[in-house]
DSSP file (Angstrom, degrees, kcal/mol; ACC not computed):
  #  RESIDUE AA STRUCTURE BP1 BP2  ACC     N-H-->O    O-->H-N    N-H-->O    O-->H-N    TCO  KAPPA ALPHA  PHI   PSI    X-CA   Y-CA   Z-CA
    1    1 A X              0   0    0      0, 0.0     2,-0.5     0, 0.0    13,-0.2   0.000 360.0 360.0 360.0 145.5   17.0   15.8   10.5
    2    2 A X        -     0   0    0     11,-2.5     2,-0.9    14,-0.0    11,-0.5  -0.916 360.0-142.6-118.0 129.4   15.3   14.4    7.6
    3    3 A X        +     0   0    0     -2,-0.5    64,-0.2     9,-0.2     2,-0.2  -0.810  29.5 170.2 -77.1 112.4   12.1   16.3    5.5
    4    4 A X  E     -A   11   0A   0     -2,-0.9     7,-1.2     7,-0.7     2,-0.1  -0.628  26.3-143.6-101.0-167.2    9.6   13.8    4.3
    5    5 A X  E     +A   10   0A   0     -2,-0.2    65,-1.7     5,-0.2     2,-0.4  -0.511  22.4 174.9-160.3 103.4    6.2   14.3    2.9
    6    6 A X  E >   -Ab   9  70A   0      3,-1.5     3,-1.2    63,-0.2    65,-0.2  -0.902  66.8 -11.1-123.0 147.0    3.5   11.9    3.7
    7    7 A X  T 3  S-     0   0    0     63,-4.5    -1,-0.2    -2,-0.4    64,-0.1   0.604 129.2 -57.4  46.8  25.7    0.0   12.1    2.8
    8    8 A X  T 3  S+     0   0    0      1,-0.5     2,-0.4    62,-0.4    -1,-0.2   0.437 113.0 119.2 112.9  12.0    0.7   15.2    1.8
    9    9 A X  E <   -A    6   0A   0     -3,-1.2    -3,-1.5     0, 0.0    -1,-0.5  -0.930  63.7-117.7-122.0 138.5    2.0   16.4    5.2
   10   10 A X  E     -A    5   0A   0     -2,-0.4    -5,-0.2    -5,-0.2     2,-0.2  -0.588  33.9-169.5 -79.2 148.9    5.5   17.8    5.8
   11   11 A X  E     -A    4   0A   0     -7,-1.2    -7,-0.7    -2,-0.2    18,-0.0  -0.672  15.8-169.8-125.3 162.0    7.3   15.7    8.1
   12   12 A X        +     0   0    0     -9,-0.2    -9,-0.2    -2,-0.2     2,-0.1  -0.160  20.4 172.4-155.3  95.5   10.5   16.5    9.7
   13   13 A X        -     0   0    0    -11,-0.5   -11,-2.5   -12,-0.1     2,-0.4  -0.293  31.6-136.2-105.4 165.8   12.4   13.3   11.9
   14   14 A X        +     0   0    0    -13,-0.2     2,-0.3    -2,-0.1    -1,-0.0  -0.624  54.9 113.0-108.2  65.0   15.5   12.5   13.5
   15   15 A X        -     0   0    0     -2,-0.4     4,-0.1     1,-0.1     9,-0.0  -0.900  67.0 -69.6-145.0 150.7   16.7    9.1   12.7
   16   16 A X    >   -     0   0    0     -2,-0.3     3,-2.4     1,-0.1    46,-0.1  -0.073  38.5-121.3 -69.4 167.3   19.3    7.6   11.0
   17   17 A X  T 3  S+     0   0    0      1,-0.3    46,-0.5    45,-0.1     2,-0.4   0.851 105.6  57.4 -54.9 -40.2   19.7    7.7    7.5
   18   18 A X  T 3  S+     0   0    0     44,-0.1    -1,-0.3    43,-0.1     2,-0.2  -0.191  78.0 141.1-117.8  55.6   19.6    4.3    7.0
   19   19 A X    <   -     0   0    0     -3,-2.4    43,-1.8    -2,-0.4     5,-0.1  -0.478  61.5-110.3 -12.1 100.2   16.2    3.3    8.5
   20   20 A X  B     -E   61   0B   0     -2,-0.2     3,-0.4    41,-0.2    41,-0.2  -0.566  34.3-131.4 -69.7 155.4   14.0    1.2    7.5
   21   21 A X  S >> S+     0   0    0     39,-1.3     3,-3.6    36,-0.5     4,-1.1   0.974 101.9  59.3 -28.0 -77.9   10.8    3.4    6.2
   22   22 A X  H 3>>S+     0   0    0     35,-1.5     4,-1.3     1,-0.3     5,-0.7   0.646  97.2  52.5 -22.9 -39.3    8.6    1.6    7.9
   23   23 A X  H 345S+     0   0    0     -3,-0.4     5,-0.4    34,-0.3    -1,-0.3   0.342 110.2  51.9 -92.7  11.0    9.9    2.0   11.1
   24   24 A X  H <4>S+     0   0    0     -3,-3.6     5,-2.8     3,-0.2     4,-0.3   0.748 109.3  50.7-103.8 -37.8    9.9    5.7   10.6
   25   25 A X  H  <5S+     0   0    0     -4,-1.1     6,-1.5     3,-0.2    -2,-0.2   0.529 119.2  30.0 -88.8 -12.7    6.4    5.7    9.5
   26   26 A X  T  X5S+     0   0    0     -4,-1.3     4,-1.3    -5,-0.3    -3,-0.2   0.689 131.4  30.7 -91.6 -56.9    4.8    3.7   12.4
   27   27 A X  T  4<S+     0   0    0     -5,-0.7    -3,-0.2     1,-0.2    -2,-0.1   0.964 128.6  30.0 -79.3 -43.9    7.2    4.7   15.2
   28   28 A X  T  45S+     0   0    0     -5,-0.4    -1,-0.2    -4,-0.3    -3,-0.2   0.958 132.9  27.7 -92.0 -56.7    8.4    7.9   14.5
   29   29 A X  T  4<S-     0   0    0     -5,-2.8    -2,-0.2     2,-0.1    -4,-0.2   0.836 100.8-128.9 -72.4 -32.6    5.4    9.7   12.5
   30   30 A X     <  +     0   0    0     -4,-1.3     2,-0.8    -6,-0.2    -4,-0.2   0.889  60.6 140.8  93.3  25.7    2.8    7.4   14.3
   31   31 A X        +     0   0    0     -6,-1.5     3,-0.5     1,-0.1    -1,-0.2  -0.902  20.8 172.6-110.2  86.1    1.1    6.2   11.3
   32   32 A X        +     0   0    0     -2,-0.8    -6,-0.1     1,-0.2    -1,-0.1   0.598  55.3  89.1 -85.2   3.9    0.4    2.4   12.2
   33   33 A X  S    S+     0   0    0      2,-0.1     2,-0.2    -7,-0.1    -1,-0.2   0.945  76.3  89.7 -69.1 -26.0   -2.1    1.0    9.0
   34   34 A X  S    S-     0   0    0     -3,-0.5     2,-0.3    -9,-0.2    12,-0.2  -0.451  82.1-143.6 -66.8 134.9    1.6    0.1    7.2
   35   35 A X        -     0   0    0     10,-1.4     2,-0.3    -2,-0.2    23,-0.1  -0.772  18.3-138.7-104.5 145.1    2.3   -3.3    8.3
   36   36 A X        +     0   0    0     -2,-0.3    21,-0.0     1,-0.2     0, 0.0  -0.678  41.7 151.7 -98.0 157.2    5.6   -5.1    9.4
   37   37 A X        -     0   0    0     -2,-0.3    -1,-0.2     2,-0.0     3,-0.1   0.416  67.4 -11.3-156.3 -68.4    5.1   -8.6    7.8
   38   38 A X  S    S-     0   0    0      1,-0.1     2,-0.9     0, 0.0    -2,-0.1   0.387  72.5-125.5-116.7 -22.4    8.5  -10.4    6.9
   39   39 A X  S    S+     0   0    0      1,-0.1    -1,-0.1     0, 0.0    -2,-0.0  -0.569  96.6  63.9 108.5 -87.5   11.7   -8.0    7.1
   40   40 A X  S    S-     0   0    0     -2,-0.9    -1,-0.1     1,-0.1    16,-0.1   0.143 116.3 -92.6 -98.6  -8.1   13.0   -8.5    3.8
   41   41 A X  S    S+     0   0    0     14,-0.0    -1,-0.1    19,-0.0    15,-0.1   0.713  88.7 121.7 112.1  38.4   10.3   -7.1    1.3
   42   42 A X        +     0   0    0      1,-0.0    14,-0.0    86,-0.0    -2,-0.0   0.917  67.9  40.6 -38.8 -75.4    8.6  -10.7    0.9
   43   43 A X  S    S-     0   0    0     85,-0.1    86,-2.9    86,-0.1    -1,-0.0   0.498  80.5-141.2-111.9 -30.6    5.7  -10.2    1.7
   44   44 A X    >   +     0   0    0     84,-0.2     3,-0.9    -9,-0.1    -9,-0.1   0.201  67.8 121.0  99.7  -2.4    4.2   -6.9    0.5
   45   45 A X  T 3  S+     0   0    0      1,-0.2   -10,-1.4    57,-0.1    -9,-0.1   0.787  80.2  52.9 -52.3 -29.5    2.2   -6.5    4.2
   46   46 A X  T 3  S+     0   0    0    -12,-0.2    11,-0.4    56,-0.1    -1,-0.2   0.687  77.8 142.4 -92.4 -15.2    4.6   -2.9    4.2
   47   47 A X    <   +     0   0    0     -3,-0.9     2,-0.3     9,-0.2     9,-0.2   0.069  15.4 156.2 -17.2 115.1    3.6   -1.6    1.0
   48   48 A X  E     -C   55   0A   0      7,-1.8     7,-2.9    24,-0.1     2,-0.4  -0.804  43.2-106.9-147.2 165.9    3.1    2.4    0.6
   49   49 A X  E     -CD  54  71A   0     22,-2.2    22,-1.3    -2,-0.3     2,-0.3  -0.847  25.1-168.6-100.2 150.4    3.4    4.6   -2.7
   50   50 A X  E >  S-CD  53  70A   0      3,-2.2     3,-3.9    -2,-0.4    20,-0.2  -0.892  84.5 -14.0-144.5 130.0    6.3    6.6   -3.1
   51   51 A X  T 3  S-     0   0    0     18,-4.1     3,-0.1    -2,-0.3    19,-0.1   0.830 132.0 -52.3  31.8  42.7    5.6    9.0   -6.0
   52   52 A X  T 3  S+     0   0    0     17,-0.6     2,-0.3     1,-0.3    -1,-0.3   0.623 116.3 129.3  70.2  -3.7    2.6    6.8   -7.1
   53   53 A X  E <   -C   50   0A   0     -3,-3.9    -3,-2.2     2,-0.0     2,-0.3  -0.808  64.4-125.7 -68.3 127.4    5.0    4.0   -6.9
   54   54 A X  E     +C   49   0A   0     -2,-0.3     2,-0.5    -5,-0.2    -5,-0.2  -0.577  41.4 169.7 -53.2 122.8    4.5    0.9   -5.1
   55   55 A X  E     -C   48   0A   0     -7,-2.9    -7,-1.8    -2,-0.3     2,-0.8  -0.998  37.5-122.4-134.8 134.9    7.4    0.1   -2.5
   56   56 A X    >   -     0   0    0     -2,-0.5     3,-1.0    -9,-0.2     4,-0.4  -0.715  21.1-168.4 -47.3  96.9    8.2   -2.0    0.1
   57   57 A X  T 3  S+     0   0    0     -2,-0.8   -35,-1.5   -11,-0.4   -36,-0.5   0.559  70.2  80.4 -85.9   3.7    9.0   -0.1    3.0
   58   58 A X  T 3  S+     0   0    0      1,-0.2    -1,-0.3   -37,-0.2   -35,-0.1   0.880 111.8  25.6 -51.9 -44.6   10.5   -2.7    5.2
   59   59 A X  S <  S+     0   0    0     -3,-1.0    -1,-0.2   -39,-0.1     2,-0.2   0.608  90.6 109.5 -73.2 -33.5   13.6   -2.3    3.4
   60   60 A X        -     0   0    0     -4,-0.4     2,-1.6    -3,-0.3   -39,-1.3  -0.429  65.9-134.9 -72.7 109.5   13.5    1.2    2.0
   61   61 A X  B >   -E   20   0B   0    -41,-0.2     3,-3.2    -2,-0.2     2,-2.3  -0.569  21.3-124.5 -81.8 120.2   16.2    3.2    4.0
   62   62 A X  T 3  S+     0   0    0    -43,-1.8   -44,-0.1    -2,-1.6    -1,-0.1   0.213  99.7  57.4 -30.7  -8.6   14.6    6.3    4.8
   63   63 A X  T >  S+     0   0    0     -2,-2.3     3,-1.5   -46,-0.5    -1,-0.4   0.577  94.7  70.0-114.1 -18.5   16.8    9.2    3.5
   64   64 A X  T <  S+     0   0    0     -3,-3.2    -2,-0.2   -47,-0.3    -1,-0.1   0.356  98.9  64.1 -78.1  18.6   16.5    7.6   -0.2
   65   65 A X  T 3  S+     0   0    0     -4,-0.3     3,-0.4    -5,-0.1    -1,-0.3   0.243  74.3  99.5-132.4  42.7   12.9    9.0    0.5
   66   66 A X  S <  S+     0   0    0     -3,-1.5   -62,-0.1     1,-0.2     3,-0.1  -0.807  80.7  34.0-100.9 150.2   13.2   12.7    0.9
   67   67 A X  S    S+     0   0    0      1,-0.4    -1,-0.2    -2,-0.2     2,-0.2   0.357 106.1 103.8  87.8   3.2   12.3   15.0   -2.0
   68   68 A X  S    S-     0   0    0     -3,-0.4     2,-0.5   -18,-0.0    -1,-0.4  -0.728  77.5-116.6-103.6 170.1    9.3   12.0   -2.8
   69   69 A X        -     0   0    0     -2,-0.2   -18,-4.1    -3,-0.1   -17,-0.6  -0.990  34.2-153.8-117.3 122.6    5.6   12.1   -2.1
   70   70 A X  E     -bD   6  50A   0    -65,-1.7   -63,-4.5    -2,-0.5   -62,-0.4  -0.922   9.6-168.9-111.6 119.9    4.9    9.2    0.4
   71   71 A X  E     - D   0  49A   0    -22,-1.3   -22,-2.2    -2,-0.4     2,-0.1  -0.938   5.6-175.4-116.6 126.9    1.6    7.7    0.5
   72   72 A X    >>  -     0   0    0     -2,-0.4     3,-1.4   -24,-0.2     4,-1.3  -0.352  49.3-105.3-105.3 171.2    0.3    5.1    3.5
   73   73 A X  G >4 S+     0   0    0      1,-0.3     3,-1.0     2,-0.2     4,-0.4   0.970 123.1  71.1 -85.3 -66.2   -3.1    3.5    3.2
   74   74 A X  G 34 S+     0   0    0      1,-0.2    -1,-0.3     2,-0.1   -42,-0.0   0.847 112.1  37.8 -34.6  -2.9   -4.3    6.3    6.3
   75   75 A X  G <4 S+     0   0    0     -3,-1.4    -1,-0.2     1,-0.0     3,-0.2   0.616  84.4 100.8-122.3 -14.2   -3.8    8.9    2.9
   76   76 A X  S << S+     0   0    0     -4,-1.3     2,-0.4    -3,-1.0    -2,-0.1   0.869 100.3   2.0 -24.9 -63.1   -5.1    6.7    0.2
   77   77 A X        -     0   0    0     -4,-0.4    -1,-0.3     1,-0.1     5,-0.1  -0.987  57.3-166.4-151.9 142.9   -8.2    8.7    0.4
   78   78 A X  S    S+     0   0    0     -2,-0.4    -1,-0.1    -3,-0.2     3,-0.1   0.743  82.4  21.8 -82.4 -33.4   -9.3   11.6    2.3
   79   79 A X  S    S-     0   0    0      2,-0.1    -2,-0.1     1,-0.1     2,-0.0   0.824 129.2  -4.0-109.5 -71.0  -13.5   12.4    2.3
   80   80 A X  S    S-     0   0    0      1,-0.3     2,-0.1     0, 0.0     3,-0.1  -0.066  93.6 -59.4-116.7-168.7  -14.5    8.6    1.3
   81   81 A X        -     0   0    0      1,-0.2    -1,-0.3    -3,-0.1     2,-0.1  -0.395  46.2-112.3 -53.1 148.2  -13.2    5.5    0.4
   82   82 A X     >  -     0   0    0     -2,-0.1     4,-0.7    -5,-0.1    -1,-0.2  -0.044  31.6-114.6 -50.5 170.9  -11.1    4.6   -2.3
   83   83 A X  H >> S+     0   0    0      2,-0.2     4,-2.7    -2,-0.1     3,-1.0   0.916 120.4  48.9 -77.4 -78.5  -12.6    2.5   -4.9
   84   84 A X  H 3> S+     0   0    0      1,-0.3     4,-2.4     2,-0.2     5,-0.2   0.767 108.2  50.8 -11.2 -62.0  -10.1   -0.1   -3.8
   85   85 A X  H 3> S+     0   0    0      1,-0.2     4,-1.6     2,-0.2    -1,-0.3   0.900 115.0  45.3 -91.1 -45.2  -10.8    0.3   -0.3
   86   86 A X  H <X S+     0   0    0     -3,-1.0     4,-3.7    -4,-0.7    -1,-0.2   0.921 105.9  54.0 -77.5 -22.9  -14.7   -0.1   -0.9
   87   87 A X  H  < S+     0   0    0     -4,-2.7     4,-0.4     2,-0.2     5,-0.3   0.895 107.6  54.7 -67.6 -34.7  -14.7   -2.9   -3.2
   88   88 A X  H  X>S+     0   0    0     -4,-2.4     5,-0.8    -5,-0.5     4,-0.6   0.913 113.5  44.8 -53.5 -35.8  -12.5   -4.8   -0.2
   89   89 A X  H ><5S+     0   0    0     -4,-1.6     3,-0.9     2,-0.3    -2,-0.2   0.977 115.5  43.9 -78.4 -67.4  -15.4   -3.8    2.0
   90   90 A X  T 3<5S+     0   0    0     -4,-3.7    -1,-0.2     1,-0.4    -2,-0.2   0.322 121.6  41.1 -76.0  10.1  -18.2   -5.0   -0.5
   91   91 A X  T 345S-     0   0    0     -4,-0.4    -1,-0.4    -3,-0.3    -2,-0.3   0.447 101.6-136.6-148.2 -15.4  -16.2   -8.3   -1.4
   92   92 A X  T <<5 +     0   0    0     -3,-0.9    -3,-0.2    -4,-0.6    -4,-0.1   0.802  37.1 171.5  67.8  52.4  -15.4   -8.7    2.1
   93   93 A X      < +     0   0    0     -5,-0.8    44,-0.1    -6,-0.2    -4,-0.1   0.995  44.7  86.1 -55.1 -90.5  -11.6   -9.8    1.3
   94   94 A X        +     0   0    0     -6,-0.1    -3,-0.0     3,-0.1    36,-0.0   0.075  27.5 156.6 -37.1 131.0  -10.1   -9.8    4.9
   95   95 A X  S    S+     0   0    0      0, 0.0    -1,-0.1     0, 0.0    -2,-0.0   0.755  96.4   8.1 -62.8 -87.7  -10.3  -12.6    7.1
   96   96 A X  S    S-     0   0    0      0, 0.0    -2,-0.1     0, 0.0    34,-0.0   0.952  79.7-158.2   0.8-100.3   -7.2  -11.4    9.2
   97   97 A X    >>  +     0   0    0     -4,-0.0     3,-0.9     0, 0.0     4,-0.5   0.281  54.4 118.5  85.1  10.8   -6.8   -8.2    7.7
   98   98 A X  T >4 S+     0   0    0      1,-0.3     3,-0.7     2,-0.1     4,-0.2   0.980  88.9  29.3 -70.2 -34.0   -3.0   -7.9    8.8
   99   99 A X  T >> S+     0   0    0      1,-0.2     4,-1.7     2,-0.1     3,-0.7   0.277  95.0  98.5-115.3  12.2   -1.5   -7.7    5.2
  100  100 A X  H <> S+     0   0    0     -3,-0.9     4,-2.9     1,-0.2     5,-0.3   0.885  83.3  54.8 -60.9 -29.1   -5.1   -5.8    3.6
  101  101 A X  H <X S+     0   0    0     -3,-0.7     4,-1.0    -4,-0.5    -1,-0.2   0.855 113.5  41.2 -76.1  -8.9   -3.2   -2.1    4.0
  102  102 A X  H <4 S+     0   0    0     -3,-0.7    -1,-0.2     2,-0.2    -2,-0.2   0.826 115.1  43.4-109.3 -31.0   -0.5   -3.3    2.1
  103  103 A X  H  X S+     0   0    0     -4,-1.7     4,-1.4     2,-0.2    -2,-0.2   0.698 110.2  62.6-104.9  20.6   -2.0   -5.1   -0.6
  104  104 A X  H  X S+     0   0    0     -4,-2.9     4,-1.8     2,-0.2    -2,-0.2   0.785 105.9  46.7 -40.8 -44.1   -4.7   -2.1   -0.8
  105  105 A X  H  X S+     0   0    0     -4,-1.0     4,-0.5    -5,-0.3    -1,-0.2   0.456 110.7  50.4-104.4  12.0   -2.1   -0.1   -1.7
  106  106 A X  H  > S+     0   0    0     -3,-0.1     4,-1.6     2,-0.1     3,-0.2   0.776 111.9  51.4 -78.6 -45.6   -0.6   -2.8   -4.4
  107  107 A X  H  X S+     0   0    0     -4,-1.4     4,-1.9     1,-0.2    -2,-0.2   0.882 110.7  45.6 -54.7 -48.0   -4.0   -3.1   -5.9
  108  108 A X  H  < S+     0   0    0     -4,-1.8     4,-0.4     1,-0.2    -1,-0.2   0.742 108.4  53.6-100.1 -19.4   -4.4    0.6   -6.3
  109  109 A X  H  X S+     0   0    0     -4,-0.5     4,-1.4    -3,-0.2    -1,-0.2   0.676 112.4  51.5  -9.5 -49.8   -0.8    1.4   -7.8
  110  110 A X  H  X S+     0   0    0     -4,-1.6     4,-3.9     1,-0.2    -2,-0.2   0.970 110.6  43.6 -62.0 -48.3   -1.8   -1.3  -10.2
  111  111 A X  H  < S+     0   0    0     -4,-1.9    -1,-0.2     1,-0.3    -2,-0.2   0.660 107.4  59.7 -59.4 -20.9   -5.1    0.3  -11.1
  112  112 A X  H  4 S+     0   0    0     -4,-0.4    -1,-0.3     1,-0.2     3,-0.2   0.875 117.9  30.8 -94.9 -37.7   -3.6    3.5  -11.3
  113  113 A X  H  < S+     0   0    0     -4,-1.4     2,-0.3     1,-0.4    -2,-0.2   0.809 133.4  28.2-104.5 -33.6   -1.2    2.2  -14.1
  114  114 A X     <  -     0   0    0     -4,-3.9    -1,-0.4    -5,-0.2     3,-0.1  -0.895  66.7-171.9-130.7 120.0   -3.4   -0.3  -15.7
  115  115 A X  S    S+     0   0    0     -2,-0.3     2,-0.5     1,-0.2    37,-0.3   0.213  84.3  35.2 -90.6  13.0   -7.2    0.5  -15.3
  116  116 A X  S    S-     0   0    0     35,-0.2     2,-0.2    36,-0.1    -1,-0.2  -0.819  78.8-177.3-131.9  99.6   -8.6   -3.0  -16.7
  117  117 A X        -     0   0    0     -2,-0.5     2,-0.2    25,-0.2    35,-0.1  -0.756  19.0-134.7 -98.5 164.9   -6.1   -5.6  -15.5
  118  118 A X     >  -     0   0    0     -2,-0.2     4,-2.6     0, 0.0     3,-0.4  -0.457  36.3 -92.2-115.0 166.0   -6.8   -9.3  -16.8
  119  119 A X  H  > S+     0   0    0      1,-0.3     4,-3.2    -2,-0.2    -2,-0.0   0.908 128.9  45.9 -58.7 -53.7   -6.6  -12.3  -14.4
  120  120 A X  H  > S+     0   0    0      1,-0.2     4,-1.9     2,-0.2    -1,-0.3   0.677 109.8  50.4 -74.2  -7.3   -2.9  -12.7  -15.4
  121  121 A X  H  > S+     0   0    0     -3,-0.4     4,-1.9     2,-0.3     5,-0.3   0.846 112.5  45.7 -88.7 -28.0   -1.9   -9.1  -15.2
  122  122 A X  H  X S+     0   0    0     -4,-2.6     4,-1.6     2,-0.2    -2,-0.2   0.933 115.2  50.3 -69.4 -46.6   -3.5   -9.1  -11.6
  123  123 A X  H  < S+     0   0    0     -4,-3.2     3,-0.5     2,-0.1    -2,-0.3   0.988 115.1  47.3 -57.2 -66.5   -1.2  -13.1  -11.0
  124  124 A X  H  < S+     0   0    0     -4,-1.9    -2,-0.2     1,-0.3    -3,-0.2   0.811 124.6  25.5 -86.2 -29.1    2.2  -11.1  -12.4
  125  125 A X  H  < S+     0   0    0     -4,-1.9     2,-0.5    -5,-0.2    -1,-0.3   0.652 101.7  76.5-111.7 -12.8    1.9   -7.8  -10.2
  126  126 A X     <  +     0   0    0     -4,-1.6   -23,-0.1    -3,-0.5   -82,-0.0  -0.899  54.4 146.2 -82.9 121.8    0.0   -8.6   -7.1
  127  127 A X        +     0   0    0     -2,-0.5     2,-0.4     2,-0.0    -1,-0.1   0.034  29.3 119.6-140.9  22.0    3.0  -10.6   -5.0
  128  128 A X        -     0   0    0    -84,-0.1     2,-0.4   -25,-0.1   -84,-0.2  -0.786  68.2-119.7-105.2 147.2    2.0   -9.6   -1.8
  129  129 A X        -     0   0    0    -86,-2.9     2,-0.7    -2,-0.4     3,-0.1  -0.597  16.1-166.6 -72.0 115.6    1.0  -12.9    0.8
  130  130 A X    >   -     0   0    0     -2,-0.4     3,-1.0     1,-0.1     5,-0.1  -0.879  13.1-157.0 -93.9 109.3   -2.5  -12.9    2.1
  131  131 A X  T 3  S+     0   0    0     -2,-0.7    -1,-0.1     1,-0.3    -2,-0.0   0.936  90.0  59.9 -51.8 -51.3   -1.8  -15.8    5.0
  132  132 A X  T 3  S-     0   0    0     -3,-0.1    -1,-0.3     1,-0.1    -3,-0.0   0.578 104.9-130.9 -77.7   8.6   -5.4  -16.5    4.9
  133  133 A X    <   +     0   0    0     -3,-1.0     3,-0.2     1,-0.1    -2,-0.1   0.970  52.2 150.2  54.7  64.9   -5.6  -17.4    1.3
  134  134 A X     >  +     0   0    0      1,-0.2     4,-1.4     2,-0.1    -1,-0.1   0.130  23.2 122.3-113.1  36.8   -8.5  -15.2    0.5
  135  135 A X  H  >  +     0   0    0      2,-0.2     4,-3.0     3,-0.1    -1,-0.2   0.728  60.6  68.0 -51.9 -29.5   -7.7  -14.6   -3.2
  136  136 A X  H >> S+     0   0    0     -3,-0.2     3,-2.3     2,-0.2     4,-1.0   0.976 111.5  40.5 -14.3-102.3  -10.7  -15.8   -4.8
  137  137 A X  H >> S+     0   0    0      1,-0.2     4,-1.9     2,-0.2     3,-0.7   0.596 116.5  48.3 -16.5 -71.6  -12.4  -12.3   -2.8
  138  138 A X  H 3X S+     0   0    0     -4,-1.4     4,-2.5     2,-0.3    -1,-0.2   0.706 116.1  44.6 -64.4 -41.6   -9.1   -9.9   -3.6
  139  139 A X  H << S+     0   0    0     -4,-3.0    -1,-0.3    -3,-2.3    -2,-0.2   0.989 119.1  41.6 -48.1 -53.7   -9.2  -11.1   -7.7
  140  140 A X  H XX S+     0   0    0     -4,-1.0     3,-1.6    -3,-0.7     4,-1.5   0.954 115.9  57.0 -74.9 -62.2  -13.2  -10.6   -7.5
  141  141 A X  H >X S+     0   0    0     -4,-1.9     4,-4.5     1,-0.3     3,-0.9   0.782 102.0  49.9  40.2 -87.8  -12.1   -7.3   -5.5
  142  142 A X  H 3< S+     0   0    0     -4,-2.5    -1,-0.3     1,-0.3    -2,-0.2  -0.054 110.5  54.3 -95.2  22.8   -9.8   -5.7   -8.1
  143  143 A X  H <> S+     0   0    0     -3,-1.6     4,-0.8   -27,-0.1    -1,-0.3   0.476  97.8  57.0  28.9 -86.3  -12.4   -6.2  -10.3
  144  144 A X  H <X S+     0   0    0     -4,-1.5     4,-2.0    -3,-0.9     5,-0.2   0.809 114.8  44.9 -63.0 -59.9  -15.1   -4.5   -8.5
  145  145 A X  H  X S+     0   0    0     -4,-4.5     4,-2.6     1,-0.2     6,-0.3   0.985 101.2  58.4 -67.9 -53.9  -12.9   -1.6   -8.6
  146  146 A X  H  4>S+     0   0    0      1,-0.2     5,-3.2     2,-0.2    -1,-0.2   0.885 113.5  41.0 -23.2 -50.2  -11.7   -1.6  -11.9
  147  147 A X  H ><5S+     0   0    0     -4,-0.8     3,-1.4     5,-0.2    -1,-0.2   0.833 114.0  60.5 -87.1 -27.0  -15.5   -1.2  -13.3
  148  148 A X  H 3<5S+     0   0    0     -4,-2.0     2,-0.3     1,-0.2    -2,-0.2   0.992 111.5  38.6 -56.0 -59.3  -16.0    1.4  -10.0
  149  149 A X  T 3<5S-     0   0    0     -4,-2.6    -1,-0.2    -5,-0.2    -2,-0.2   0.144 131.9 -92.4 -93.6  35.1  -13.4    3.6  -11.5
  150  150 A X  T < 5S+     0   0    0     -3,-1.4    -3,-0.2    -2,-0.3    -1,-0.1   0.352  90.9 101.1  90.4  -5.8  -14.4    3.2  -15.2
  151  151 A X      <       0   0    0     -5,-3.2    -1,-0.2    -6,-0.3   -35,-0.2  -0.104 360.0 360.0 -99.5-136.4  -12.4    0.2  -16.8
  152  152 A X              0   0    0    -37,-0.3    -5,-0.2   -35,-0.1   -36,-0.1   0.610 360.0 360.0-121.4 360.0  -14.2   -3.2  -17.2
């Protein structure tokens, strides 16, 4: 048996140690918004926070995340929207929507660590694949949110 703690809830599953996350956190916890997207930690579609860190959980084997705080886009925010999460709404980013949970929770890692990102900081640290090519929106986006949560 393994302890986690995601979204603030203690967890406590039977799987082997070397898991991918992902598959612990949809199948096993039941938390489906993390998305499976390429297998190898491509594509950023599997993205979760571990200790306010962005990670790719496709990959992550599952006992190098005990003793962290795991957060999936279903913990992002509890009473409202994120900022993140509303500006996606108010910029009407998804087409699709398969890979939005994953790069929602790239976006808001980013913000958390730099609150005014520039066009290139947003090109060097956003690497996760929107299939539909809606990037235009997701720049104009992470933006919207930046000036929501006080930078410019």
């Amino acid at each position: 048996m393994l302890d986690l703690e995601i979204n603030g809830k203690p967890y406590q599953v039977d799987v082997e140690e070397d898991t991918p996350l992902l598959w612990v956190l949809r199948d096993t916890v039941g938390l489906k918004g993390t998305k499976f997207g390429c297998g190898v930690s491509a594509c950023g579609a599997c993205t979760i926070h571990m200790d306010g860190e962005p990670i790719r959980s496709c990959t992550y084997p599952v006992a190098d995340a005990v003793g962290t705080k795991i957060t999936t886009i279903e913990g992002l925010a509890t009473d409202a929207l994120s900022n993140v999460q509303q500006a996606w709404i108010d910029e009407q980013v998804p087409q699709c929507g398969y890979c939005q949970s994953g790069m929602i929770m790239a976006v808001s890692a980013m913000l958390s660590e730099n609150p005014e990102p520039t066009d290139e900081d947003i090109d060097d640290t956003i690497t996760n694949i929107c299939r539909c090519g809606t990037y235009p929106r997701i720049r104009k986006a992470i933006h919207k949110a930046a000036k929501m949560q006080g930078g410019s």
